[in-house]
ZAMARGU-4260 file (C-alpha; in steps of 0.2 Angstrom, whole numbers, plus 5000, padded with zeros to 4 digits):
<rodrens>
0) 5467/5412/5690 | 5453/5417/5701 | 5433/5410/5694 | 5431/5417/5681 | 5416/5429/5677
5) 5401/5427/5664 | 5393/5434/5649 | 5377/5424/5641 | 5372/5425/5623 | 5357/5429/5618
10) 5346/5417/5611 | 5352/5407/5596 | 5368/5418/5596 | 5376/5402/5600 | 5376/5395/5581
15) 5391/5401/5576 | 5400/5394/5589 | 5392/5375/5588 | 5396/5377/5572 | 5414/5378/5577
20) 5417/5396/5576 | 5428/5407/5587 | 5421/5421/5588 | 5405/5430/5596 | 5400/5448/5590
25) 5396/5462/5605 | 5375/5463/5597 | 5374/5443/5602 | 5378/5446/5620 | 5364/5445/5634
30) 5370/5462/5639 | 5356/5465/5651 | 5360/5449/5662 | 5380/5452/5656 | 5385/5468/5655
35) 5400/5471/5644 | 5407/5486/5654 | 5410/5476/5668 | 5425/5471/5660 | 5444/5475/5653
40) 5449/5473/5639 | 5460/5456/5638 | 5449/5449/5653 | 5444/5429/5651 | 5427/5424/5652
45) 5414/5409/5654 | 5403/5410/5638 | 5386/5404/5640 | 5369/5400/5628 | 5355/5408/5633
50) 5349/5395/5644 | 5366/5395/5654 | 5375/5382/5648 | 5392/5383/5646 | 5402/5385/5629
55) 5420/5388/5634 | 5430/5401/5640 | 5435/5417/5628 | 5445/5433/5630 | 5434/5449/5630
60) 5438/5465/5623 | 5421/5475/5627 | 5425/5490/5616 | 5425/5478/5598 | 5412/5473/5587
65) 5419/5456/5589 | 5420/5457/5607 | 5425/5438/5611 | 5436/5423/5604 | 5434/5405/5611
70) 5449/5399/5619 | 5441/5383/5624 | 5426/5374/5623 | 5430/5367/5640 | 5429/5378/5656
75) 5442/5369/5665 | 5457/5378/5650 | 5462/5393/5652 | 5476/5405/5642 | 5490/5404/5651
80) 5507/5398/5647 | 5501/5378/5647 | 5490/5378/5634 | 5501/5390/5623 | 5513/5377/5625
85) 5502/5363/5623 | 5495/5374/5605 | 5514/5378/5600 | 5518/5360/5600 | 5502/5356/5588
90) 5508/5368/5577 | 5523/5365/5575 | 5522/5348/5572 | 5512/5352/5555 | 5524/5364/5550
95) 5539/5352/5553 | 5531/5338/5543 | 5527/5351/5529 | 5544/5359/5527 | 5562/5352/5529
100) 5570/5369/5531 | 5563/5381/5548 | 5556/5394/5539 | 5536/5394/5539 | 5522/5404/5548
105) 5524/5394/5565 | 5506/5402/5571 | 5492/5407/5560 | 5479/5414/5572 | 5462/5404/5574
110) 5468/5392/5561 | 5480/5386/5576 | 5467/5389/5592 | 5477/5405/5595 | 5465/5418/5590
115) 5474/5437/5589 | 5493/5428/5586 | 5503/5426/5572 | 5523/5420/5573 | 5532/5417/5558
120) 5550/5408/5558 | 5565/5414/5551 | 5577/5400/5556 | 5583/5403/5576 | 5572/5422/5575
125) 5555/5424/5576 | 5543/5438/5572 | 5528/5440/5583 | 5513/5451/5580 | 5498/5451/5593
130) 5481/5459/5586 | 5470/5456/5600 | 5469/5462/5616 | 5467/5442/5624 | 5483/5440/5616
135) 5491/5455/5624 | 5487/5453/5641 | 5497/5434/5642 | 5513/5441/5629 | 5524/5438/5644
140) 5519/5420/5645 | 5520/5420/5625 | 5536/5423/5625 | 5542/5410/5639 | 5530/5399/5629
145) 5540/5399/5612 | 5557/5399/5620 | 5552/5385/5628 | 5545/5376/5613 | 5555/5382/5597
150) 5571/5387/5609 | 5576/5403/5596 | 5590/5417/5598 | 5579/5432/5595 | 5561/5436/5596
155) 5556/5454/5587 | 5539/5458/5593 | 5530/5468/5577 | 5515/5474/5585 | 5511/5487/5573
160) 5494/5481/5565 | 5479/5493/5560 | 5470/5477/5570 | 5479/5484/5587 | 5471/5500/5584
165) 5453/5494/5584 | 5458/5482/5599 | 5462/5501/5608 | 5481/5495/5610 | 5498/5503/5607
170) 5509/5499/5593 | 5526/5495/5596 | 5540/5486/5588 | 5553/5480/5601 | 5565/5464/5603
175) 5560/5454/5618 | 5574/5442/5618 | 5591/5442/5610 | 5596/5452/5594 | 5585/5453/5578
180) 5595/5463/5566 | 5588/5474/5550 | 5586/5459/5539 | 5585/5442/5542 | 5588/5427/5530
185) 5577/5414/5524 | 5575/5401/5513 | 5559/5396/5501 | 5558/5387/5485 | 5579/5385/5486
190) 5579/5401/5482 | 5587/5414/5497 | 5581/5432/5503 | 5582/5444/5514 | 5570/5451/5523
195) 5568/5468/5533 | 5559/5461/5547 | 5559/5481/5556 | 5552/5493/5543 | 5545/5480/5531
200) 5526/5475/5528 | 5518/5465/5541 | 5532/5451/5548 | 5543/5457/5533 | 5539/5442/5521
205) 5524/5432/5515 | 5525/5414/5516 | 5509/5410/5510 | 5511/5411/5492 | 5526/5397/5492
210) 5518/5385/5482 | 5512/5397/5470 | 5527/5403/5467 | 5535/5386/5465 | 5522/5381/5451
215) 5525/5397/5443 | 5545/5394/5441 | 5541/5380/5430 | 5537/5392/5417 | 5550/5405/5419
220) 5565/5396/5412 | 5573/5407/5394 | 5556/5420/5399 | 5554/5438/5401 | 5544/5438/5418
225) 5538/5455/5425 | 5532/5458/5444 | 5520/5469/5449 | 5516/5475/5469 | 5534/5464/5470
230) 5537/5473/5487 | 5556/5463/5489 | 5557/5451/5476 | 5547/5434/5483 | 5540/5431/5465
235) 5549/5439/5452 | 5566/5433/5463 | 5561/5418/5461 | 5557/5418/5441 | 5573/5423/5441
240) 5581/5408/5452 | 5571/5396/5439 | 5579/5403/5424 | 5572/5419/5417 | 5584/5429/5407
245) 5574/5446/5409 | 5566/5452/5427 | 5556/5470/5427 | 5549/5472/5446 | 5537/5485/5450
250) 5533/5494/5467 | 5530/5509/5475 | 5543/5506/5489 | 5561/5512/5486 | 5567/5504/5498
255) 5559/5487/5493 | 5566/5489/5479 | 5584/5489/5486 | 5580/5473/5495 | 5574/5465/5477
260) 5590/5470/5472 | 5599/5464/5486 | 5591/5447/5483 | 5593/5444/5466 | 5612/5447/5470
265) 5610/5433/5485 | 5605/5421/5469 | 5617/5426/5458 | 5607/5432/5445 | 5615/5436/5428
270) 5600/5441/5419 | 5594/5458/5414 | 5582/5467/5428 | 5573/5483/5430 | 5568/5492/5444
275) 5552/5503/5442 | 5547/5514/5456 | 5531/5522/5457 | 5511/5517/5454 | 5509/5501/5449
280) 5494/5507/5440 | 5504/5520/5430 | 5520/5512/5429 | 5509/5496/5419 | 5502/5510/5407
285) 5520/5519/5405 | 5525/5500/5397 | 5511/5497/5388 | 5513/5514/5380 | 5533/5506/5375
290) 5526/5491/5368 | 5533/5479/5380 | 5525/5461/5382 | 5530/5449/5395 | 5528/5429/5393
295) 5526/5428/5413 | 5515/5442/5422 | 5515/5441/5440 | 5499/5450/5447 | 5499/5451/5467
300) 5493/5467/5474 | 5488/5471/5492 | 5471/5469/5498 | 5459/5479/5487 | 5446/5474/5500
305) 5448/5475/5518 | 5430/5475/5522 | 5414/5471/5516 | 5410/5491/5511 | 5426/5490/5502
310) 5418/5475/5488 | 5413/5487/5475 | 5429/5498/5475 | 5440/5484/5476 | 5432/5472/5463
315) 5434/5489/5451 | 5454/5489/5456 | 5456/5472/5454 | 5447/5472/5436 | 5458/5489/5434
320) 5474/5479/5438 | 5471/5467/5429 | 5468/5472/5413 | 5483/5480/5412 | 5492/5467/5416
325) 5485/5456/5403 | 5489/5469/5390 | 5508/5466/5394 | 5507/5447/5392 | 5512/5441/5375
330) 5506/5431/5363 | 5503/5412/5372 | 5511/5419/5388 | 5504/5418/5407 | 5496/5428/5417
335) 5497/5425/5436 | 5484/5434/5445 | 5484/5432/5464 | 5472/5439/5480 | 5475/5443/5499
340) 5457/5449/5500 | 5446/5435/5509 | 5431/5444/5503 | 5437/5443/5485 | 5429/5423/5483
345) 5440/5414/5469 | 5425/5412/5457 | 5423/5433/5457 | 5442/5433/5453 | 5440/5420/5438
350) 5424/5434/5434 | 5434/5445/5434 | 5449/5439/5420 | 5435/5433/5411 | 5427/5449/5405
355) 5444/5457/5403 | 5448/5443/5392 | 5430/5449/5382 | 5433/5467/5384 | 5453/5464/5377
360) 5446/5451/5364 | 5459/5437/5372 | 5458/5418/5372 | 5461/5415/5391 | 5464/5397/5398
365) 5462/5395/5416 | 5476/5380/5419 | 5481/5380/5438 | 5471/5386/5455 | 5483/5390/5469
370) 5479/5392/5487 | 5490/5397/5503 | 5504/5387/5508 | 5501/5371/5522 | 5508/5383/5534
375) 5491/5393/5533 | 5479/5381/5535 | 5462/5382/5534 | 5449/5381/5548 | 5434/5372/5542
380) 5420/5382/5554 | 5431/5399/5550 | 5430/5406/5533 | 5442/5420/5537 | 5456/5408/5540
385) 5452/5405/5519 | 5460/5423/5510 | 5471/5417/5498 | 5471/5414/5480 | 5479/5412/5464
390) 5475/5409/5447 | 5486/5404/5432 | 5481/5408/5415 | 5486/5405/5397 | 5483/5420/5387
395) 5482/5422/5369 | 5474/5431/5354 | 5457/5430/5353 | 5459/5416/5340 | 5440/5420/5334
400) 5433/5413/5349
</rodrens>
């Protein structure tokens, strides 16, 4: 790679990144001694303070609000297909030593140094999704970097984020290497699925609710459990595969639903089950209306909040959702409420069932935290890398207290 070119920050714009952040925003950039037009989109840079030290090298995207993420605070590393290599290995070592079976997130973004990159395993097939244009620019050395690292059959490139748009890239889903058919396999929990790794949501299945899951299956054994926003079965499939003898799922996706179907057949399930299709809102409030009570009520919608201006819809949503769901919970049963949103801080969650439980004159009792699985971990400097929550309640009559 030829020397690389400069952008300087203006004066203390460097703080976020001593403080071991990745990222630098386009209003903290000297833009009258570093112009940002001056570069493309994907282009790697020297970062520099105010007073022209060096930081590190980032990737540029000139045309973003968040116009540069760290690759390295050393100038001498570049992205290139060594250091992907080099960050591969890292990562996979942790996941290898957190799971016994190979199906995990194998990258989570800046959590792993790889900024604008997620790969999630399904066995020998990977699904790949690049969101920034940094990341877009090296894909061809991604590619060789992964086969050389994790050696797999097929790689299905799902480059279909809203985050691409913003990046100003193209979205595509293609395969790159091998065969990836409509559904691939995986395990989690001991309990099997399918997932529809083309058309489904983001890499087709969600790992980072595993050991949620797995704490909630030790109170589904002889229960009526009921899944809301199931999308293909991950929680209420696995109630199931703990025991339940009663299994209602709710989405608004048909064809999710077939896949929940699909994958309770996979587990051989014998218990009753119920597909509703249609609002989750609404399809709560049809079995209210019928008098149906649940002793296990999985609440795990999509991201009400996807960005700051969305806090005060989205807190109304969730409080929405989740009074509803807690009218379906019976006597002395459990409500499980869960979060995708990063702006949604577990505190304002636990706010949130607290005045339902006021407002529906329950007796709540908050008796497990959950957070996402060890193959999302956390960056300490990055509080995005921090998004997922869930909360486990005991619900019950409101005693007189």
């Amino acid at each position: 790679m030829n020397k690389l070119s400069v952008i300087r920050l203006k004066g203390q714009s460097d703080r976020r990144l001593r403080a071991g952040h990745h990222w630098i925003y386009s209003n903290e950039v000297n833009t009258n001694a570093t112009p940002l037009k001056q570069f493309e989109p994907g282009d790697q840079v020297v970062v520099e303070n105010a007073q022209g030290k060096a930081l590190g090298i980032a990737t540029i995207n000139p045309n973003t609000l968040i116009c540069g993420r760290l690759i390295s605070r050393s100038v001498d590393t570049v992205l290139n297909k060594s250091t992907l290599v080099h960050r591969l290995k890292i990562a996979l070592s942790l996941r290898e030593s957190s799971y016994n079976t190979p199906y995990y997130r194998l990258v989570f973004g800046d959590a792993d140094g790889l900024s604008g990159l997620v790969v999630d395993r399904f066995a020998d097939i990977l699904v790949v999704q690049i969101s920034t244009a940094g990341m877009e620019r090296v894909k061809s050395e991604i590619i060789e970097a992964l086969q050389d690292v994790v050696k797999p059959v097929a790689i299905l490139m799902k480059n279909d984020g809203k985050m691409r748009n913003i990046e100003g890239l193209d979205t595509y889903v293609e395969e790159v290497v091998g065969t990836v058919p409509e559904v691939v396999y995986l395990q989690e929990n001991d309990t099997l699925f399918q997932a529809p790794v083309w058309d489904g949501q983001k890499t087709g299945w969600f790992y980072d609710h595993r050991e949620n899951r797995k704490t909630m299956q030790q109170y589904c054994a002889g229960k009526r459990v009921l899944d809301v926003f199931s999308y293909v079965g991950g929680w209420g499939v696995q109630a199931a595969a703990a025991g339940a003898t009663d299994v209602t799922f709710i989405d608004a996706s048909a064809p999710a639903l077939d896949h929940v179907e699909a994958n309770l057949a996979l587990n051989q399930f014998e218990g009753n089950s119920d597909l509703m299709n249609g609002d989750a809102f609404e399809a709560m409030q049809s079995l209210i209306e019928d008098k149906e009570r649940f002793d296990v009520v999985v609440m795990d919608p999509p991201a009400f909040i996807a960005r700051r201006k969305d806090i005060k819809a989205g807190e109304g949503a969730y409080h929405r959702a989740n009074q509803l769901a807690m009218r379906l919970v019976a006597k002395g049963g459990l409500l499980v409420t869960g979060s995708c949103s990063m702006h949604l801080a577990t505190d304002r969650l636990h706010d949130i069932i607290r005045s339902n439980s006021r407002q529906l004159e329950r007796f709540s009792q908050l008796i497990y935290r959950g957070t996402q699985a060890p193959d999302h971990p956390v960056h300490p400097a990055i509080e995005e890398t921090e998004y997922l929550k869930a909360l486990f309640y005991r619900v019950h009559n409101n005693m007189g207290l």
